[in-house]
N, CA, C and O atoms as a DFTB+ gen file, in Angstrom:
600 C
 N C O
     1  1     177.199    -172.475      49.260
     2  2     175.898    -173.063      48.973
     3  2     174.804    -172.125      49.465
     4  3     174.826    -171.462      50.502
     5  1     173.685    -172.190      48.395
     6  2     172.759    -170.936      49.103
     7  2     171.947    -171.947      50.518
     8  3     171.704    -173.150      50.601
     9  1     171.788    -171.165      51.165
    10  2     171.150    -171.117      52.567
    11  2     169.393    -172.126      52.026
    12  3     168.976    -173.139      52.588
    13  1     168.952    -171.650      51.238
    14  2     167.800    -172.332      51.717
    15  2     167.374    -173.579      51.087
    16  3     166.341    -174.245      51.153
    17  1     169.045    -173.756      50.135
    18  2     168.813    -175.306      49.321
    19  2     169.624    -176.165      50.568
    20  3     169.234    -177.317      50.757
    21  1     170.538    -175.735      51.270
    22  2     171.130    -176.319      52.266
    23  2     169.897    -176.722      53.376
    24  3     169.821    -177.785      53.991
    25  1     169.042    -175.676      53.450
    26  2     167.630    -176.156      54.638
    27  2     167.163    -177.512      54.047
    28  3     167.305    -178.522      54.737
    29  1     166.647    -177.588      52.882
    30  2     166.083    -178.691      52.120
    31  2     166.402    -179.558      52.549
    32  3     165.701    -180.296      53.241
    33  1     168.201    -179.816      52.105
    34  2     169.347    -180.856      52.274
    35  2     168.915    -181.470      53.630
    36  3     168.268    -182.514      53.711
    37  1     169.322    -180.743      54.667
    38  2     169.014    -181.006      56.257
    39  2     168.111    -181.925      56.594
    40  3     168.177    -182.967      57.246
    41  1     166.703    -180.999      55.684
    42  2     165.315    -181.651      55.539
    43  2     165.675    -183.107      55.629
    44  3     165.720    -183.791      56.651
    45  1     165.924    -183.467      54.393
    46  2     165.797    -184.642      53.728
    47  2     167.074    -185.573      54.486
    48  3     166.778    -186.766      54.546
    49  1     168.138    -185.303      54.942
    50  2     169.103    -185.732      55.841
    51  2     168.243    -186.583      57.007
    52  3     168.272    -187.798      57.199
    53  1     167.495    -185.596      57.702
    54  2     167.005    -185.954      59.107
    55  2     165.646    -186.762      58.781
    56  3     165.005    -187.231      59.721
    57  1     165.262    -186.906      57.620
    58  2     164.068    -187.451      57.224
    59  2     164.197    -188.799      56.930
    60  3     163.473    -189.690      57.375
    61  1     165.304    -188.955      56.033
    62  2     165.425    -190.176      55.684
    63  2     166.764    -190.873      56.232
    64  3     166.781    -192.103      56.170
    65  1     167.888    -190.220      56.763
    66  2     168.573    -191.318      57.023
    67  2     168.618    -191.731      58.763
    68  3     168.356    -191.109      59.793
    69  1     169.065    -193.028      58.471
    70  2     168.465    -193.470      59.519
    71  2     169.623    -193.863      60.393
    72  3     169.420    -194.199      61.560
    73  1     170.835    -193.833      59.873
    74  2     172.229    -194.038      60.659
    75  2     172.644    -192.975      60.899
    76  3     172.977    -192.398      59.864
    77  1     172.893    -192.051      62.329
    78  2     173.610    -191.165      62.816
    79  2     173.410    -190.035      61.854
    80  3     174.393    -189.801      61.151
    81  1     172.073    -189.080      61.616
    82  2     171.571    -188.066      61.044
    83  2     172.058    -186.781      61.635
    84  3     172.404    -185.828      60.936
    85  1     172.071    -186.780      62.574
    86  2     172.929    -185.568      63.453
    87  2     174.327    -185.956      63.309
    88  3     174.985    -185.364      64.165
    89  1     174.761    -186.409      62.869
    90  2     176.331    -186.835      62.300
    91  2     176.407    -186.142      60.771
    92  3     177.164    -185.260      60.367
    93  1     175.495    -186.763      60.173
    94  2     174.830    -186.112      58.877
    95  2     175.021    -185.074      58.555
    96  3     175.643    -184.808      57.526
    97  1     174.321    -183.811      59.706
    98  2     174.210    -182.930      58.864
    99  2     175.269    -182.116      59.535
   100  3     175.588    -181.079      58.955
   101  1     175.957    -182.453      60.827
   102  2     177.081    -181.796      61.105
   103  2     178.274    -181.941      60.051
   104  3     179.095    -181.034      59.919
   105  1     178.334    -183.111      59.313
   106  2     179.317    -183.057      58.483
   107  2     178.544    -182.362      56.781
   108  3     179.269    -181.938      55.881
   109  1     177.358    -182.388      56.707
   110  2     176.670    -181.588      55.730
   111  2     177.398    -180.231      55.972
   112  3     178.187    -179.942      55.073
   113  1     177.303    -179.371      56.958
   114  2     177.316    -178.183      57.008
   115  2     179.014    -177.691      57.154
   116  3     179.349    -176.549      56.838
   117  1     180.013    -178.715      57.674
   118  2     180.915    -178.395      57.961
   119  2     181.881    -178.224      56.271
   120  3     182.816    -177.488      55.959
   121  1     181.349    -178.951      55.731
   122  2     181.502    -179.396      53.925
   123  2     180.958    -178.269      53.131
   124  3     181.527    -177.941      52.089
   125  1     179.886    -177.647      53.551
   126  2     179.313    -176.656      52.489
   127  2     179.344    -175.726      52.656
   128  3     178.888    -175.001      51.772
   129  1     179.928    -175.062      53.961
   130  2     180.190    -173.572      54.165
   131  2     181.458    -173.085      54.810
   132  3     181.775    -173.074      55.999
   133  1     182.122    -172.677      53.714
   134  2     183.708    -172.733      54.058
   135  2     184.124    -172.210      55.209
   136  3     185.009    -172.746      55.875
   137  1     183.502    -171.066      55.570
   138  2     183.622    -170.157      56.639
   139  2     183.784    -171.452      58.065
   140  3     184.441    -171.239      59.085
   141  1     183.098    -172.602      57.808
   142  2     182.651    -173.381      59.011
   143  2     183.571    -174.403      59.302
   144  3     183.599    -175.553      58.863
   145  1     184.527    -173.685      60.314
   146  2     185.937    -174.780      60.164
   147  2     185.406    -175.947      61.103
   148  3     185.661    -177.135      60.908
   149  1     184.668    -175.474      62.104
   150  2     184.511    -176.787      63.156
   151  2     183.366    -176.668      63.415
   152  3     183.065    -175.524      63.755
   153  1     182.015    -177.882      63.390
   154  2     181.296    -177.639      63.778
   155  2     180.645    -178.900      64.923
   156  3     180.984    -180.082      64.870
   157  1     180.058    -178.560      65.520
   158  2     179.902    -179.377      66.524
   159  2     178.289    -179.614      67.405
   160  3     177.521    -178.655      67.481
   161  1     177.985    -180.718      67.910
   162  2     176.566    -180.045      68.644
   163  2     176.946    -180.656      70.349
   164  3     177.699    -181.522      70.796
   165  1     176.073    -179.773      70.886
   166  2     176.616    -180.327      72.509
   167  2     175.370    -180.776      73.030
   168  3     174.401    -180.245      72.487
   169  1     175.153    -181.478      73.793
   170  2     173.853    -181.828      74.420
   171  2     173.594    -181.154      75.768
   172  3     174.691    -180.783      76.186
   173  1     172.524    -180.797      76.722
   174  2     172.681    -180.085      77.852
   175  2     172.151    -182.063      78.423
   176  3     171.490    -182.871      77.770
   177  1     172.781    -182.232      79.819
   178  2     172.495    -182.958      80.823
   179  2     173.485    -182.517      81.959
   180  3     174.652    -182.125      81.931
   181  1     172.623    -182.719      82.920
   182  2     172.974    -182.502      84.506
   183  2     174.064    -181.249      84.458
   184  3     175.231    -181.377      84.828
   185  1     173.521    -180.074      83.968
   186  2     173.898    -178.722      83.925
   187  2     175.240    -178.597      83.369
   188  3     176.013    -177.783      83.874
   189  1     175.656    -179.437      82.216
   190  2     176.524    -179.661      81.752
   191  2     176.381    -179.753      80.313
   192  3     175.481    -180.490      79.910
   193  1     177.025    -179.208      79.545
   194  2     177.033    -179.215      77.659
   195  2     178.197    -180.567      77.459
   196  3     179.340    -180.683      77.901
   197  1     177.417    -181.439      76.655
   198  2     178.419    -183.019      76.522
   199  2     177.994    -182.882      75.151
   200  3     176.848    -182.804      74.709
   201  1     179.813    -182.854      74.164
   202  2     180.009    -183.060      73.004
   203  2     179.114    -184.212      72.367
   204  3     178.998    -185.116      73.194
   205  1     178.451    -184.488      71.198
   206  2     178.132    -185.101      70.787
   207  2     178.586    -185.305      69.110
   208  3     179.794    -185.417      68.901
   209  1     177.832    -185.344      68.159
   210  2     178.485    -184.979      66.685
   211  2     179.391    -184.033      66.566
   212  3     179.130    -183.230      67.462
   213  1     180.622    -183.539      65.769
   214  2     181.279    -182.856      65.584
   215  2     181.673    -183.079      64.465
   216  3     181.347    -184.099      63.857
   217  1     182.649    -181.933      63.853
   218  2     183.603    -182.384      62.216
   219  2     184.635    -181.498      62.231
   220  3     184.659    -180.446      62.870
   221  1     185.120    -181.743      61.827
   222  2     186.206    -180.131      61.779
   223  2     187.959    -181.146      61.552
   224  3     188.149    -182.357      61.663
   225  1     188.795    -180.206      61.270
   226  2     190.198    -180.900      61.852
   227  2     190.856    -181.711      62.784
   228  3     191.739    -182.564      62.706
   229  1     190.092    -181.144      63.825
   230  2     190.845    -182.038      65.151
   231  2     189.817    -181.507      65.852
   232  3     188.984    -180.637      65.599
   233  1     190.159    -182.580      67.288
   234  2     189.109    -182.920      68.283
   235  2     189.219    -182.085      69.279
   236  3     190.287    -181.953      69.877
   237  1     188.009    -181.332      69.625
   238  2     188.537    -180.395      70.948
   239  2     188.844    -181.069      72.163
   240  3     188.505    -182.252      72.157
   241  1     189.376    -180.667      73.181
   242  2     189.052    -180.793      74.702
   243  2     187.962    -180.970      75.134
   244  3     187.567    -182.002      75.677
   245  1     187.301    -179.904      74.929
   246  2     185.959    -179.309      75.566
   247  2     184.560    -180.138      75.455
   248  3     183.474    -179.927      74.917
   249  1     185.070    -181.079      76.153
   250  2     183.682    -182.432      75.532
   251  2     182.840    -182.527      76.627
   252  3     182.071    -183.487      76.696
   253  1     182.870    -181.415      77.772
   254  2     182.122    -181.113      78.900
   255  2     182.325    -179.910      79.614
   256  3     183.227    -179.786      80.443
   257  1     181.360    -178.845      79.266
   258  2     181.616    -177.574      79.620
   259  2     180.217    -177.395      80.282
   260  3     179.139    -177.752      79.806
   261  1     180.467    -176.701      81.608
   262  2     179.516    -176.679      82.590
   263  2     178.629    -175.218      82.204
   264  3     179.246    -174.169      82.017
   265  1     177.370    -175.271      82.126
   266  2     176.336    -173.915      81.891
   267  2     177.047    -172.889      82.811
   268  3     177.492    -172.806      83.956
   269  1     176.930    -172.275      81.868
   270  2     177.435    -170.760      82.003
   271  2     178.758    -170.396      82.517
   272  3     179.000    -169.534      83.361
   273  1     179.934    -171.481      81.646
   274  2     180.898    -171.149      81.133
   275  2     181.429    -171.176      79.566
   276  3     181.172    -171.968      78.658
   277  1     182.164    -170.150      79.600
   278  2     182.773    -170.297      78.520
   279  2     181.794    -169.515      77.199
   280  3     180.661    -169.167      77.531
   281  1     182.063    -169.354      76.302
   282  2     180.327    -168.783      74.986
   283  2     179.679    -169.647      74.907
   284  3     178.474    -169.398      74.875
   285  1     180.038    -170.846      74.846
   286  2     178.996    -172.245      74.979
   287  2     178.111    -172.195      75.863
   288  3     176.913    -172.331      75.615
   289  1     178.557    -172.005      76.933
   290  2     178.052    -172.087      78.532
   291  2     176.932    -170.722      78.592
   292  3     175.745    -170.607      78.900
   293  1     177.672    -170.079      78.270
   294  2     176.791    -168.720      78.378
   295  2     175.365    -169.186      77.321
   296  3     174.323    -169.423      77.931
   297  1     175.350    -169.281      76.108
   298  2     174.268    -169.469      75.196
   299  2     173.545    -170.278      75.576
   300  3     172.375    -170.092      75.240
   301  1     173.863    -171.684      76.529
   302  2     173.359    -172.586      76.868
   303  2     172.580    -171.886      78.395
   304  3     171.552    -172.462      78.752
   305  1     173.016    -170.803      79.173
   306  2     172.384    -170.553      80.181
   307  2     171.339    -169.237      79.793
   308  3     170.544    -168.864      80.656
   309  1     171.374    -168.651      78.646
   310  2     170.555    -167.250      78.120
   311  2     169.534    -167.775      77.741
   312  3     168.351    -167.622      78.045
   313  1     170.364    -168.785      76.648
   314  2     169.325    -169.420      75.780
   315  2     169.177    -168.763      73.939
   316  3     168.698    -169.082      72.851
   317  1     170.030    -167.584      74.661
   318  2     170.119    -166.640      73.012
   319  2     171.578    -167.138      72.270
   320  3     172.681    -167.244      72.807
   321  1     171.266    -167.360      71.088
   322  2     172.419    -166.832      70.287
   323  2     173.674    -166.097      70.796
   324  3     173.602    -164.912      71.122
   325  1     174.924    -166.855      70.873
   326  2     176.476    -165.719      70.902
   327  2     176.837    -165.685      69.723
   328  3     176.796    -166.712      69.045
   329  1     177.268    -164.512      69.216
   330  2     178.038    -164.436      68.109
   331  2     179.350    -163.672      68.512
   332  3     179.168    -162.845      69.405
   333  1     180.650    -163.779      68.033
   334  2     181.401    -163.395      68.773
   335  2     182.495    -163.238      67.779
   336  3     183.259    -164.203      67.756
   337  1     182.851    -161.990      66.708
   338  2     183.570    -161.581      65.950
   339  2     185.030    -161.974      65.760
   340  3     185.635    -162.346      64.754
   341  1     185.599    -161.696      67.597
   342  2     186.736    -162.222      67.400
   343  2     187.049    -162.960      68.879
   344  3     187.047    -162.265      69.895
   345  1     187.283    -164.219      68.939
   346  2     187.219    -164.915      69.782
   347  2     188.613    -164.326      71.071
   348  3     188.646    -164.709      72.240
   349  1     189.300    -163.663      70.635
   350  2     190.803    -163.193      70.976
   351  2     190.105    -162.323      71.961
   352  3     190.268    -162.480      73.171
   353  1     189.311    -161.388      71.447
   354  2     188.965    -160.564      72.045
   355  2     188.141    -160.711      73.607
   356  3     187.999    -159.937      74.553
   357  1     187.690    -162.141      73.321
   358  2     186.707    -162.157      74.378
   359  2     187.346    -163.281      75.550
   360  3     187.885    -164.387      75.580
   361  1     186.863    -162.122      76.538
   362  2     187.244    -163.336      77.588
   363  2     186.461    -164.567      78.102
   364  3     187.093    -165.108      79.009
   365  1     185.652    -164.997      77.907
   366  2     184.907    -166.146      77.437
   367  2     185.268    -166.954      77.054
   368  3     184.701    -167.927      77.551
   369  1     186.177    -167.288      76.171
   370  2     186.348    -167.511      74.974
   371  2     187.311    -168.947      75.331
   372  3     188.526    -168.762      75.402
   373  1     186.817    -170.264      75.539
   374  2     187.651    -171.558      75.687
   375  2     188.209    -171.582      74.908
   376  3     187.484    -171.625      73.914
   377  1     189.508    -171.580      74.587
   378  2     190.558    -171.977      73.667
   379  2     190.558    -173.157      73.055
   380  3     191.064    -174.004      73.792
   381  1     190.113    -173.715      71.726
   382  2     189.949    -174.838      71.331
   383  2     191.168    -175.179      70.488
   384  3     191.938    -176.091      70.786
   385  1     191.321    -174.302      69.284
   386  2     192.146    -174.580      68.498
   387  2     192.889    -172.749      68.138
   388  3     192.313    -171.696      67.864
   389  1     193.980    -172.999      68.265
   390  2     195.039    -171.432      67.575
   391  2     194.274    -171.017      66.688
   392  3     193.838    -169.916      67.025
   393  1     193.849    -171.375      65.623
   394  2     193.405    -170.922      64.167
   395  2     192.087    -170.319      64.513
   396  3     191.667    -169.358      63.868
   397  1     191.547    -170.735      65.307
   398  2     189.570    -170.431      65.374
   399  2     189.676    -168.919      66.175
   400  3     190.130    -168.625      67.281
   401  1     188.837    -167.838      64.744
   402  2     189.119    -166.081      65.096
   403  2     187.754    -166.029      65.388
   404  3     187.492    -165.031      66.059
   405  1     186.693    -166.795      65.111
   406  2     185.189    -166.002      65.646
   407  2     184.382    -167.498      65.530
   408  3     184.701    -168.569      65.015
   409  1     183.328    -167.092      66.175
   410  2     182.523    -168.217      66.749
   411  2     181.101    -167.956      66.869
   412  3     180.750    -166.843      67.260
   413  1     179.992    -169.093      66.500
   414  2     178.633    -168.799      66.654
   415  2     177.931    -169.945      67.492
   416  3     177.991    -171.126      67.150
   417  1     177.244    -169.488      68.643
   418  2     177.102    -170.826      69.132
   419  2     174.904    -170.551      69.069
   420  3     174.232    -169.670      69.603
   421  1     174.582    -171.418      68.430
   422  2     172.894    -171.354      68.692
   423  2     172.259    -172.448      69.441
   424  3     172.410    -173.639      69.167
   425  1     171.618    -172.036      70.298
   426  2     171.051    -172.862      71.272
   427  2     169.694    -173.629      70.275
   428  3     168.941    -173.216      69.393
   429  1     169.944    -175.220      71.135
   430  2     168.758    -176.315      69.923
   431  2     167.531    -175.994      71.194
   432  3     168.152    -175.649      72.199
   433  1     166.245    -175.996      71.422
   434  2     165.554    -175.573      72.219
   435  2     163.835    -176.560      71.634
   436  3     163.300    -176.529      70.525
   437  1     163.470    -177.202      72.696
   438  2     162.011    -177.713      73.045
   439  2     161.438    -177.124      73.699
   440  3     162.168    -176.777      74.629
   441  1     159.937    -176.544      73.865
   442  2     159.322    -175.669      74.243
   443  2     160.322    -175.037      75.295
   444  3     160.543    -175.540      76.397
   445  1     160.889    -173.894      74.831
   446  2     161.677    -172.840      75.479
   447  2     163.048    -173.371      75.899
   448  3     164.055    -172.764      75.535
   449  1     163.120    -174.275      76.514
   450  2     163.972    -174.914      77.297
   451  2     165.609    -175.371      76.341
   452  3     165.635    -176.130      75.373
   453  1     166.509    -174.853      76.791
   454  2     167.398    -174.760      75.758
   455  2     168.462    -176.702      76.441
   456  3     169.111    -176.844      77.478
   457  1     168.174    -177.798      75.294
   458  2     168.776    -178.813      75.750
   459  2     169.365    -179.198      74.774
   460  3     169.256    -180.388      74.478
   461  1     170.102    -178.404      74.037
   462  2     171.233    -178.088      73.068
   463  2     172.019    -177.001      72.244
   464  3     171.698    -175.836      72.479
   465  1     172.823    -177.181      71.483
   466  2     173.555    -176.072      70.882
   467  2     174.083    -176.495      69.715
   468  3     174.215    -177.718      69.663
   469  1     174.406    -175.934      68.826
   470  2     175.172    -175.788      67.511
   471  2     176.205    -174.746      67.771
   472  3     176.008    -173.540      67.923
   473  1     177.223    -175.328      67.797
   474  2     178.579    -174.419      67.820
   475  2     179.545    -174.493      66.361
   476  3     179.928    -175.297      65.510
   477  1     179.590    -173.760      66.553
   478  2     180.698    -173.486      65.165
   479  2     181.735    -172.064      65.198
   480  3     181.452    -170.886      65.416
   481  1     183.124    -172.774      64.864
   482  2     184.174    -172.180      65.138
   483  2     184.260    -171.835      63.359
   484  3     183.694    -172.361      62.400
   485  1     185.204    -170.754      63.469
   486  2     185.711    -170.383      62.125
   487  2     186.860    -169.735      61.991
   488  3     186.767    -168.628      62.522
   489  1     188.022    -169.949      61.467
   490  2     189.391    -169.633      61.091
   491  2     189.455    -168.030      60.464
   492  3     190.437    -167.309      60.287
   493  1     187.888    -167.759      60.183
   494  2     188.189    -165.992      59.710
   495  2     187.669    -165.276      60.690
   496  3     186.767    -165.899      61.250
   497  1     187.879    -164.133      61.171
   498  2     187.584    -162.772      61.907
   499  2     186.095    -162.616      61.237
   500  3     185.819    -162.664      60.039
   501  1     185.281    -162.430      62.269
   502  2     183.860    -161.957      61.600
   503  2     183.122    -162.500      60.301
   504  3     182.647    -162.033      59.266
   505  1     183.311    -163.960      61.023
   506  2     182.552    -165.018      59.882
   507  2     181.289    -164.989      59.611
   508  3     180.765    -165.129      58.506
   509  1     180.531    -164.712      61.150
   510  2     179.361    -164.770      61.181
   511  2     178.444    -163.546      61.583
   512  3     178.499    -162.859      62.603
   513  1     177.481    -163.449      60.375
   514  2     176.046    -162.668      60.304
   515  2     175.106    -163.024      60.784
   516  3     174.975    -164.147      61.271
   517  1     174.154    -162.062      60.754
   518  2     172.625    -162.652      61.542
   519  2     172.265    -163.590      60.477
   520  3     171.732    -164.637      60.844
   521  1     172.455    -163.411      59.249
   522  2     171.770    -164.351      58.160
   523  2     172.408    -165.949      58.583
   524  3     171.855    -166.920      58.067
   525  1     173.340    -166.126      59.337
   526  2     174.305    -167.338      59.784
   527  2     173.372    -168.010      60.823
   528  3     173.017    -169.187      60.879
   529  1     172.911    -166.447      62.036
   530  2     171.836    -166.579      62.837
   531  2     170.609    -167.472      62.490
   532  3     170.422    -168.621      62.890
   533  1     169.870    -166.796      61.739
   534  2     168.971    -166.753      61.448
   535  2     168.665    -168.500      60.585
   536  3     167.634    -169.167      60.667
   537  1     170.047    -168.877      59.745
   538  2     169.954    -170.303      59.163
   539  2     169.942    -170.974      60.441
   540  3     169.014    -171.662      60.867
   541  1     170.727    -170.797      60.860
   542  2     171.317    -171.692      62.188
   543  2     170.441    -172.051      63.014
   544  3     170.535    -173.143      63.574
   545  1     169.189    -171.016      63.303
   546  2     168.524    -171.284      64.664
   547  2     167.357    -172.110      63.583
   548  3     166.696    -172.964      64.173
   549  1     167.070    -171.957      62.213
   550  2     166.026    -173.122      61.486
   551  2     166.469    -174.657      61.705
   552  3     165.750    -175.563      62.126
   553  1     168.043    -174.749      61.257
   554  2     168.366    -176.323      61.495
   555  2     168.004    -176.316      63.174
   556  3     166.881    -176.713      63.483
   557  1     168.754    -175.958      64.051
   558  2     168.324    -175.702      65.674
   559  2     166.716    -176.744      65.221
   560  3     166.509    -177.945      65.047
   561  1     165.913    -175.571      65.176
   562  2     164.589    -176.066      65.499
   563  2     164.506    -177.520      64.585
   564  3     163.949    -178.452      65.165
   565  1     164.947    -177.742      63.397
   566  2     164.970    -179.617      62.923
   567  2     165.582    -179.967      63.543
   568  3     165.155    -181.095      63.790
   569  1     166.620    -179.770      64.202
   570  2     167.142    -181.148      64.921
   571  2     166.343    -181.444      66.508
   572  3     166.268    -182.547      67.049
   573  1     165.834    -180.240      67.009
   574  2     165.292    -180.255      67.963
   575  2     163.793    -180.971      67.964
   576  3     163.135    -181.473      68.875
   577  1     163.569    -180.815      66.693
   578  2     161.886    -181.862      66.167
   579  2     162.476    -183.645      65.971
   580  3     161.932    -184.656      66.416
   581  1     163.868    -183.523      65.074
   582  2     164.649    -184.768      65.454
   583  2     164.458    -185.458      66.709
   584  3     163.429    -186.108      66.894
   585  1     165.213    -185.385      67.440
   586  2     165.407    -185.389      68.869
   587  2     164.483    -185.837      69.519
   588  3     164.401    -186.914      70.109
   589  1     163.603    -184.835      69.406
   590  2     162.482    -185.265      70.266
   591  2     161.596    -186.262      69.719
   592  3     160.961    -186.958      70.512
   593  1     161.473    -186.419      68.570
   594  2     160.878    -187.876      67.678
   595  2     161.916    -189.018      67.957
   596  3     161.614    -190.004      67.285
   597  1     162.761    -189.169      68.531
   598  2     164.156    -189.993      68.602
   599  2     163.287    -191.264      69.774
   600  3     163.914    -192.229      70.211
C-alpha cells in the first residue's frame, strides 16, 4: 500500500472510530505492509515500556521492558529511532519470536518527551528504510495528538 494513502487511512481511523483506535491502526498497518510481521505499541510509565495494542502471530513475553533495555528500551531512553537490519546480529536484541530478522522501533513523543513507541518486528533481513522511518515517526506524531486528546 502506498505510504501516504495509508497516512489518510490512520487519519480517518483515529478520527472517527471511537472503539479501541490504537487497536485500529495497529491492526491497519500490520494488514497492509507485508514486511510488518508484528506490530505493537508500548506505553512508557514508571520507567518502564507496558505492551499495549499489538497484532502479529503470537503474543510476546515482553509486555514490560524497563528503559534502556533491550532496542525498545534503548529508543525509549534516546528518544531516536532504532533500526536494526538484523536482529541476530545485535546484542540488544530481546528475543521475541525465531522468525523476527530486523526490527524498527519509533518513539510516540509529546513535547519532546518520549511516552511511547511503535515497534515492529519483521521476518525479512533489512525490512526497514528511512522511508519506513520517516512514515512511522508521522503515525508516531497522530497517535501522540490521539493520546493526548484521550
Amino acid at each position: 500500500m502506498d505510504k501516504d494513502e495509508a497516512k489518510r487511512k490512520i487519519k480517518q481511523i483515529l478520527m472517527k472510530n471511537k472503539e479501541n483506535p490504537v487497536q485500529q491502526v495497529v491492526d491497519f498497518l500490520q494488514s497492509n505492509f507485508e514486511v510488518y510481521s508484528w506490530v505493537g505499541i508500548y506505553m512508557v510509565k514508571d520507567n518502564y515500556l507496558h505492551l499495549g495494542a499489538w497484532r502479529g502471530d503470537q503474543a510476546t513475553e515482553h509486555t514490560k521492558i524497563p528503559i534502556g533495555k533491550g532496542i525498545c528500551g534503548a529508543a525509549a531512553k534516546t528518544g531516536k529511532t532504532e533500526i536494526v537490519s538484523d536482529v541476530h546480529a545485535d546484542n540488544r536484541y530481546l528475543s521475541c519470536f525465531i522468525s523476527t530478522r530486523s526490527e524498527i522501533v519509533v518513539p510516540i513523543k509529546r513535547n519532546s518527551k518520549t511516552i511511547g513507541e511503535i515497534d515492529i518486528d519483521s521476518d525479512t533481513k533489512n525490512a526497514f528504510t528511512k522511508e519506513d522511518d520517516l512514515f512511522l515517526k508521522e503515525i508516531a506524531d497522530m497517535l501522540s495528538e490521539h493520546i493526548h486528546n484521550q
